[in-house]
C-alpha positions as CSV (number, residue, x, y, z in Angstrom):
1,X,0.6,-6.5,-24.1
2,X,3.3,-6.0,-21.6
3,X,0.9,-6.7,-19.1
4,X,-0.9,-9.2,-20.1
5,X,2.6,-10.7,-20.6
6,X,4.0,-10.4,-17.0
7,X,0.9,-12.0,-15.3
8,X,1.0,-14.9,-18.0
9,X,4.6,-15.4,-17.0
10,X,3.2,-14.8,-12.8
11,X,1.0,-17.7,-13.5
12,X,4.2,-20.2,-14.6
13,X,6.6,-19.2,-11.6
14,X,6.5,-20.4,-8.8
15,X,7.9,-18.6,-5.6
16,X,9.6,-20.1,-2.4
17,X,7.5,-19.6,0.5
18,X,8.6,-16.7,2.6
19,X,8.9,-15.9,6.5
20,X,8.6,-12.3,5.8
21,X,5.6,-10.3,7.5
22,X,3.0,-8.3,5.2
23,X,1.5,-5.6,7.2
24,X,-2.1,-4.7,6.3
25,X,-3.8,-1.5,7.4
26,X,-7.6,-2.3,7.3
27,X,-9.0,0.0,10.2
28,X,-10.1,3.3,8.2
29,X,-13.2,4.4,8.7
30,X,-13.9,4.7,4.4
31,X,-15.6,8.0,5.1
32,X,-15.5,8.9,1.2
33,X,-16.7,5.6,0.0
34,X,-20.5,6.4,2.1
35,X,-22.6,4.7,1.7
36,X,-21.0,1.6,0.4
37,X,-19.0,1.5,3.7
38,X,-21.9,2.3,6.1
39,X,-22.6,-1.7,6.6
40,X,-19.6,-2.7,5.6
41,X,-15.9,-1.9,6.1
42,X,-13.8,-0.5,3.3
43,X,-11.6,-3.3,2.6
44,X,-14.1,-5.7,2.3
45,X,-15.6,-4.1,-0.2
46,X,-15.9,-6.3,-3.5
47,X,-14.0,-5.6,-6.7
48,X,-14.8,-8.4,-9.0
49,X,-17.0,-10.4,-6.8
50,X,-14.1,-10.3,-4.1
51,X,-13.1,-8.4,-1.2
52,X,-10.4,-5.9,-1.7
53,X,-8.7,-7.6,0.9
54,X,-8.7,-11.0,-0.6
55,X,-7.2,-9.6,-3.4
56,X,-4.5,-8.4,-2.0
57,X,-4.4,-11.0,0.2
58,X,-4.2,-13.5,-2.9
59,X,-1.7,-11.4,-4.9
60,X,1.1,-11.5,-1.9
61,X,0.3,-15.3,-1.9
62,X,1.5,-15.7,-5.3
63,X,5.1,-14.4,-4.7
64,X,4.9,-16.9,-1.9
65,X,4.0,-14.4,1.4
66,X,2.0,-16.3,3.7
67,X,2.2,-14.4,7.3
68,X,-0.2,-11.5,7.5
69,X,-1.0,-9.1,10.2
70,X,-3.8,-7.3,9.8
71,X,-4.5,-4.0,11.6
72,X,-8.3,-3.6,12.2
73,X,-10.4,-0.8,14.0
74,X,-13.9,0.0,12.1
75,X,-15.7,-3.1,11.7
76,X,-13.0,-5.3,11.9
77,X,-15.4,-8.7,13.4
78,X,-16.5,-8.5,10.1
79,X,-13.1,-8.8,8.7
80,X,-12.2,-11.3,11.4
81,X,-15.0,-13.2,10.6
82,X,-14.3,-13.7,6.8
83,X,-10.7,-14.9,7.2
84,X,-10.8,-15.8,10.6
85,X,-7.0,-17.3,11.1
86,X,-6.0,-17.4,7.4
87,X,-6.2,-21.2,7.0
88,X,-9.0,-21.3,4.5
89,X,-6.9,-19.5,2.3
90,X,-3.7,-21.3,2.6
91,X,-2.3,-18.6,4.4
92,X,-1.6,-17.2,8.3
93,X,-3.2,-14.1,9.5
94,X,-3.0,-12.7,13.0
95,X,-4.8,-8.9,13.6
96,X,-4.1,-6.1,16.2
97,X,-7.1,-4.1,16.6
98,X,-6.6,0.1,17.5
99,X,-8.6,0.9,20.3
100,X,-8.2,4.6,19.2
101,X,-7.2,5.8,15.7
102,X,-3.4,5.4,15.3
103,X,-2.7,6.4,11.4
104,X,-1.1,4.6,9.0
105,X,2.0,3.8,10.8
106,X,0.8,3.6,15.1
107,X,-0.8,0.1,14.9
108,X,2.6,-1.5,13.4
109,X,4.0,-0.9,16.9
110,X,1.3,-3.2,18.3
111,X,3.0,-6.2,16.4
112,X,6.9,-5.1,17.0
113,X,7.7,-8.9,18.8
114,X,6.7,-10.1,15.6
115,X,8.4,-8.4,12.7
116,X,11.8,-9.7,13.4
117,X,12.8,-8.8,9.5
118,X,12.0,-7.1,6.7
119,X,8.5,-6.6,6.0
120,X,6.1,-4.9,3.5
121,X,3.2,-2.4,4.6
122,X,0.0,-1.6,2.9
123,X,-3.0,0.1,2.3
124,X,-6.2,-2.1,2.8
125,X,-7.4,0.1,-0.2
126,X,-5.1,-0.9,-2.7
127,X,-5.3,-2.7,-5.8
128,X,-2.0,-3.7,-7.7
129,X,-0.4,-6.0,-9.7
130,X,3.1,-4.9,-8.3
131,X,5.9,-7.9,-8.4
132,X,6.5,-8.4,-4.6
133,X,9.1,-10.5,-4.5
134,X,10.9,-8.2,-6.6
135,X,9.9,-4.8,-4.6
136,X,11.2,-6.7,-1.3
137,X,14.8,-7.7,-2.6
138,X,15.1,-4.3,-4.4
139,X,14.8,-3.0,-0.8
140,X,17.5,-5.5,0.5
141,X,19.9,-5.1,-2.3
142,X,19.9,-1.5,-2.0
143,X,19.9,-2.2,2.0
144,X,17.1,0.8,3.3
145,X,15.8,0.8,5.8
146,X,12.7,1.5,4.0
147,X,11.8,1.6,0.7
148,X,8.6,3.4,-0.3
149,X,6.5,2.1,-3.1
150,X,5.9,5.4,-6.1
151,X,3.6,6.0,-8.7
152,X,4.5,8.1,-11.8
153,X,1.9,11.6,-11.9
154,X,1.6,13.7,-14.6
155,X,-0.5,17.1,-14.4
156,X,-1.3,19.4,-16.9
157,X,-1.9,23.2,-16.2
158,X,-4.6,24.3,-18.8
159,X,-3.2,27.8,-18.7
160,X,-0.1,29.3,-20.2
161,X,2.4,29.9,-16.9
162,X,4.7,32.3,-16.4
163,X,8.0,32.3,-15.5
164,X,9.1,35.1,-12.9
165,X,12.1,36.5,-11.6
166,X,10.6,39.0,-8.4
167,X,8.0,41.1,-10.6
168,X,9.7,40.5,-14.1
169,X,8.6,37.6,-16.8
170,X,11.4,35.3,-18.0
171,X,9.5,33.4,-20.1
172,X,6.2,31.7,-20.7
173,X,5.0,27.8,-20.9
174,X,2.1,27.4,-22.7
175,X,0.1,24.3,-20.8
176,X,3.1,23.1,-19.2
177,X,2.8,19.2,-18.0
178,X,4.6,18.9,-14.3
179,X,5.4,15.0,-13.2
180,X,5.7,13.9,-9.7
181,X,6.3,11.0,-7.6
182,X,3.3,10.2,-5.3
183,X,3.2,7.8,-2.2
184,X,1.3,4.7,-3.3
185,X,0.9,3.2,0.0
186,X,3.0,0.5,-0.4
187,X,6.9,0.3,2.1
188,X,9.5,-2.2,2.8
189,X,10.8,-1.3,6.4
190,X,13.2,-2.7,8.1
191,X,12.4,-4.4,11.7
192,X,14.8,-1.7,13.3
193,X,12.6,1.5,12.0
194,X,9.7,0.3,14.2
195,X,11.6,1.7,17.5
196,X,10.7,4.8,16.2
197,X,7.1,4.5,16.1
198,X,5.5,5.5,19.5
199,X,3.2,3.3,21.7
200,X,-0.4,4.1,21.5
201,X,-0.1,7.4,19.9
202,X,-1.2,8.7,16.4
203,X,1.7,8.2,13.9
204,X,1.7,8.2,10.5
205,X,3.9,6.7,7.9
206,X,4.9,10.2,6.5
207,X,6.3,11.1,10.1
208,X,8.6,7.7,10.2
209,X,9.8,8.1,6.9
210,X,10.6,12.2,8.2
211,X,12.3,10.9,11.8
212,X,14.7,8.3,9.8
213,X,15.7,10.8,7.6
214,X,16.3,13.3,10.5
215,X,18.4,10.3,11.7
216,X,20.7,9.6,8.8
217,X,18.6,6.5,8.1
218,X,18.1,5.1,4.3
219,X,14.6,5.8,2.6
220,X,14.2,4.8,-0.9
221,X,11.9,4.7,-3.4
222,X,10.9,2.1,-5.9
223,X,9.1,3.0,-8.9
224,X,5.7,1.2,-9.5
225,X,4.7,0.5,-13.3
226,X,2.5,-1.9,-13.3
227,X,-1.2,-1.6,-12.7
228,X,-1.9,0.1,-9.2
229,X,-5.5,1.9,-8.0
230,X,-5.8,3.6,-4.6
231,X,-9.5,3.0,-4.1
232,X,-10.7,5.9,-2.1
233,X,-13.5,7.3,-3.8
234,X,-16.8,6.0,-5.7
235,X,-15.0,6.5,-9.1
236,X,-12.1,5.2,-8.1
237,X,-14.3,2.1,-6.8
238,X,-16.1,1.9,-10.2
239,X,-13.2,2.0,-12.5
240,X,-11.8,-0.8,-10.5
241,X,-14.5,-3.2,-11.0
242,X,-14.3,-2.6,-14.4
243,X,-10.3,-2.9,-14.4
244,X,-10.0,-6.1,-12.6
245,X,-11.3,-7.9,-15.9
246,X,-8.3,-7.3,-17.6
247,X,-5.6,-7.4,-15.3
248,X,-6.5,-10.1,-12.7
């Protein structure tokens, strides 16, 4: 009901129009989606009779982001084609293409005269109904210099484990449940973290968030608990179809 709730409520705000950049990283190859990616690329995939892409795309618009930079590499005319500038969808979208694979953070150097403020990065394959406007001024209030988007896991070890102390037991859990944070593939980052990032080389987003740590910088997390799918497999592909007819 919660849910259901908050995009009811979505529906009635409105949100001031912001200057802030979103970064989206739509140049993977979607290797474990073959064969649905073999004609087309991965974020154009269609969950609910649209795009993954224009999904996202439409849930940033509704906190009021308009300026979108989209990184493209594996099919990206096809991607170029669909949006072309943005203006069809109320929106502006430039791209940088990768002339060479980059990883999830390298192509965000090839827009650096652009992102002159805070600005959100993510994964062409996600699907989320994350508030926006709140994750960015979470990530100014608490002033990082970036703030990386996590996911609640829970795993359960079928087996009873024991607890050891060199080669003697201290105890035993039966089935014990272990919860971690995992990266959902959605940051804030601040404009200044981009001098980090090298030119033309492969980078990813786990080696920036290490090299501002190793510099005193700010990383932060911010906890994600509304509905969020990292579509990387068929299953995962699947389940979202049948997901976005109850939360979008």
């Amino acid at each position: 009901m919660e849910d259901y709730l908050k995009y009811f409520l979505d529906d009635i705000i409105s949100y001031e129009k912001k200057d802030n950049y979103v970064f989206i990283l739509a140049g993977g190859l979607g290797t474990r989606l073959r064969p649905l990616t073999e004609k087309t690329p991965k974020p154009m995939l269609e969950v609910g009779e649209k795009p993954i892409l224009e999904r996202i795309i439409e849930q940033f618009k509704e906190y009021g982001f308009i300026n979108f930079i989209i990184s493209i590499n594996y099919m990206g005319e096809v991607i170029e084609e669909y949006f072309k500038d943005g203006r069809d969808f109320n929106v502006n979208i430039q791209y940088v293409k990768e002339e060479k694979k980059l990883g999830t953070a390298g192509s965000i150097k090839l827009a650096e005269k652009e992102l002159n403020k805070p600005f959100i990065v993510i994964n062409g394959d996600i699907l989320t109904g994350i508030d926006f406007d709140s994750f960015l001024n979470y990530h100014k209030e608490n002033q990082y210099d970036i703030t990386v988007g996590v996911r609640n896991y829970e795993m359960r070890v079928p087996y009873g484990v024991m607890v050891m102390e060199n080669e003697l037991i201290k105890s035993l859990e039966e089935k014990p449940t272990y919860t971690f944070y995992i990266n959902s593939g959605v940051y804030v980052l601040n404009k200044e973290v981009v001098d980090y990032i090298p030119s033309n080389k492969e980078y990813n987003m786990t080696d920036l968030i290490e090299d501002v740590i190793k510099d005193k910088g700010k990383c932060g997390t911010y906890s994600i608990t509304e509905y969020w799918s990292d579509i990387g497999h068929i299953e995962d592909f699947k389940k979202a179809n049948e997901d976005v007819k109850k939360f979008f």
